[in-house]
C-alpha positions, 0 to 999 in steps of 0.5 A: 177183675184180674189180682195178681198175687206175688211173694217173693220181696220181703215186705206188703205192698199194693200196686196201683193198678196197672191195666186194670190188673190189681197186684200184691206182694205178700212176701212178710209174712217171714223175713223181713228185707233189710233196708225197708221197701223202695216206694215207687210212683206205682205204690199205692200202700206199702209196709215193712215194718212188721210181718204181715198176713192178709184176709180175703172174702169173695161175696158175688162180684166184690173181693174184700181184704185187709191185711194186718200186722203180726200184732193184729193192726190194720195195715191195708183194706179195701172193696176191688169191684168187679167191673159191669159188662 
């Protein structure tokens, strides 16, 4: 499994995997964009409406995240399985 961490934008967002490459945009955890996020047909979770942090756990072939608002609500998570040889 290959992830790609960004941080850049001004806002979460998960893409769609793209060549079985996973990507993330975590760049909300300080400044929010104005305007909001421009969704496209990659995205598959997007949110810009509060800063945002993200939690991670490594356990053998499985990587578990969750990514919360500054208030602690869920906003995103999910399981990214290492693919079997």
């Amino acid at each position: 499994m290959n992830v790609v961490f960004a941080g850049h934008e001004h806002f979460y967002e998960r893409i769609k995997p793209q060549r079985d490459i996973y990507y993330f945009i975590l760049g909300s955890s300080a400044k929010l964009r104005e305007g909001g996020i421009a969704r496209s047909e990659i995205t598959e979770k997007g949110y810009a409406q509060n800063q945002t942090f993200m939690l991670m756990e490594i356990a053998g072939d499985q990587l578990n995240f969750q990514t919360l608002n500054r208030s602690g609500a869920l906003i995103d998570s999910g399981t990214l399985e290492r693919p079997k040889k």
